[in-house]
N, C-alpha and C positions, 0 to 999 in steps of 0.2 A: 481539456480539448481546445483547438482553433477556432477562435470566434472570427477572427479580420487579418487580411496579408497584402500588406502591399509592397510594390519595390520602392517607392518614394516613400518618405518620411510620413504618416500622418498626423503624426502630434509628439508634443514633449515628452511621452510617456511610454512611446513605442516601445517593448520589446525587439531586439535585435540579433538577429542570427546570420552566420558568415556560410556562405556554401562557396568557395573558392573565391574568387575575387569580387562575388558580387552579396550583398547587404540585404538580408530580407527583413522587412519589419512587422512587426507580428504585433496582437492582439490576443492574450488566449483568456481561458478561463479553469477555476475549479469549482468542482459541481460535488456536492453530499446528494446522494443515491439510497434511497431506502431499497434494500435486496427483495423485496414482500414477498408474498406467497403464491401458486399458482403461476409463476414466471413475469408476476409484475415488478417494475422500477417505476419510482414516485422520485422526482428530484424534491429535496428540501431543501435545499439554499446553493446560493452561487456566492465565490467570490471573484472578482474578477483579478488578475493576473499583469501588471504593469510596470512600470519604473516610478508610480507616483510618487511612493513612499523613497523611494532611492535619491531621488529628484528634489524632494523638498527637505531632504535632510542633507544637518549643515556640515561644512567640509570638517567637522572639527569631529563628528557621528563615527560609528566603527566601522571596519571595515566587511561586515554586515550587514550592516544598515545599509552603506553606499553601495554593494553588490548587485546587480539588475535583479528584479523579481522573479519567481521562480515559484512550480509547485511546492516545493519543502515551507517555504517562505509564506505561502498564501494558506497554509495548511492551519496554522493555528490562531488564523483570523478566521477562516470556515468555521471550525467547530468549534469555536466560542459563541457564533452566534448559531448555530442546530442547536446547542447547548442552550442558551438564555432562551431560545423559542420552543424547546421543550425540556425544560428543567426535571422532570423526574423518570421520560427515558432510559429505559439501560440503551446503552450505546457499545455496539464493537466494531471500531475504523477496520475498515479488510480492505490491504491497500497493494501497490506493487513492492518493489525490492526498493526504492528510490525511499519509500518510507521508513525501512527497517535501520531505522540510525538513532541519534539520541536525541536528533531533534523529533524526528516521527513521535517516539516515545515520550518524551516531555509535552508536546502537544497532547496527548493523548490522555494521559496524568492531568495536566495541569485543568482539561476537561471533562474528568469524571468518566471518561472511556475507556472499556475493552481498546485490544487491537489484534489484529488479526495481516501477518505483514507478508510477503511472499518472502522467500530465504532463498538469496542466490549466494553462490561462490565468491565470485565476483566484488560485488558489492562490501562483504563483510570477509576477507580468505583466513584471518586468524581463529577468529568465531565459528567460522564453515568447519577447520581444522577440527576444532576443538568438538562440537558436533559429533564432527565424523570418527573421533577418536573415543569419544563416550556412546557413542553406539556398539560398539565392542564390548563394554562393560558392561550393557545390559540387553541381552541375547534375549531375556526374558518380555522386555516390553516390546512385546510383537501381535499384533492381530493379523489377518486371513481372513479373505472372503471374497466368493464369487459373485458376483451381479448376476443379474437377474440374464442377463445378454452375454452371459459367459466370459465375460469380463476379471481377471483374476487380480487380486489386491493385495499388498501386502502392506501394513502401516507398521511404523516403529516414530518412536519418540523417546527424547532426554528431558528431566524435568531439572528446572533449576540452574542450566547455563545462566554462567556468569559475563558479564559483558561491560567493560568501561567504555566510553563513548570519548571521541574529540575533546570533549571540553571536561574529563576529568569526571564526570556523574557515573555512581556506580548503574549495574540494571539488572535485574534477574525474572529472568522468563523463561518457557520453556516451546521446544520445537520439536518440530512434528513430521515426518518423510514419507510418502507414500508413492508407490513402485506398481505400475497397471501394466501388465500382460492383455493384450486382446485374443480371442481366443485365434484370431490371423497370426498372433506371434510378435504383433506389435509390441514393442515396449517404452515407456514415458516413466518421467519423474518430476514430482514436484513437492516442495518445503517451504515451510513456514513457522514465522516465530509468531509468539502467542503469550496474552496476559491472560487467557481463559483457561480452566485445568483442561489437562490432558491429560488420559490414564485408559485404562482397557474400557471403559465404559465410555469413554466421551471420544477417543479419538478418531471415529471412523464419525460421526457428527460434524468433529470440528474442522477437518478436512471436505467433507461431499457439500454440506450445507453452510460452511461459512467459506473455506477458500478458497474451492471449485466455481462456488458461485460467483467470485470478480470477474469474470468474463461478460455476462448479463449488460454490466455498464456502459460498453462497447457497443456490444450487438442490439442489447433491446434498449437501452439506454440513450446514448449520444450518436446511434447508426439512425432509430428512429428519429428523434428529433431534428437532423441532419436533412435526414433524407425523406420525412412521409411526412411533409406537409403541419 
């Protein structure tokens, strides 16, 4: 989220964004979000979000390291430390599309966590392909069901996509599709990859109550602290 924005400089470590010809310089943050129960959000840790690390590293550093800071970037300094301040947590990162890459995923691993990632087209079009093309082969991994508000659902999931990353790391996990009719006729879709199983028993679970719920963060999360004082 936006901690600080100014149009002048405020320090060596600004964040900077171009919106046509004019320089805004930013402050932000990332925040670990306990989802809890009853519709509560508990922040657990913050990291903060800057050029520090790009800035004190020396021109000789990769060009990663000199890259300006960025959530991908600040992501697996957060959860090393949700990680060291609770050591025997099960943890599952449920994040946007921006995570589902190899870095998302090796942060993830490298701390001992689930994840739980949005799946856009976009973001991954080989992988989305590939998805969308093994959803065909298995007609069978399909659930149904109506909500309680006449809501109609329909889940399907691939287990075992394979997936190489940027830098060469193999990955294997599996995704998940869910497809809402409202009884108005509306219709929505949303996906996601996943290191938790998913199979007829789990996948209407691992959809409603882990990646329906990244909304929460926004609205009760970073809207309240934002905005109520």
């Amino acid at each position: 989220t936006g901690y600080l924005v100014f149009h002048q400089r405020h320090c060596a470590y600004c964040l900077t964004q171009q919106h046509g010809e004019t320089t805004v310089y930013m402050h932000q943050v990332l925040e670990a979000k306990l989802l809890g129960p009853g519709g509560t959000v508990f922040s657990l840790a913050t990291e903060f979000i800057d050029n520090r690390v790009a800035r004190d590293t020396p021109a000789r550093g990769t060009p990663e390291e000199r890259k300006q800071d960025c959530e991908l970037k600040a992501l697996p300094r957060l959860l090393a430390r949700v990680r060291a301040r609770f050591p025997p947590l099960r943890i599952c990162v449920v994040g946007d599309s921006q995570f589902a890459c190899g870095a998302g995923f090796q942060a993830a691993k490298d701390c001992k966590c689930d994840y739980l990632h949005v799946f856009k087209q976009g973001r991954t079009p080989a992988l989305w392909q590939d998805f969308q093309g093994l959803l065909k082969l298995c007609p069978d991994q399909r659930v149904e069901w109506t909500t309680p508000q006449k809501t109609h659902q329909v889940y399907r999931w691939v287990n075992d996509l394979d997936y190489e990353d940027s830098e060469g790391r193999p990955w294997q996990f599996h995704a998940l599709a869910c497809q809402q009719t409202t009884k108005e006729g509306e219709q929505t879709q949303w996906a996601w990859v996943t290191s938790l199983a998913v199979d007829r028993d789990t996948v209407v679970d691992v959809a409603l109550r882990g990646g329906r719920q990244r909304w929460r963060e926004e609205n009760e999360g970073f809207n309240t602290q934002k905005n109520s004082g």
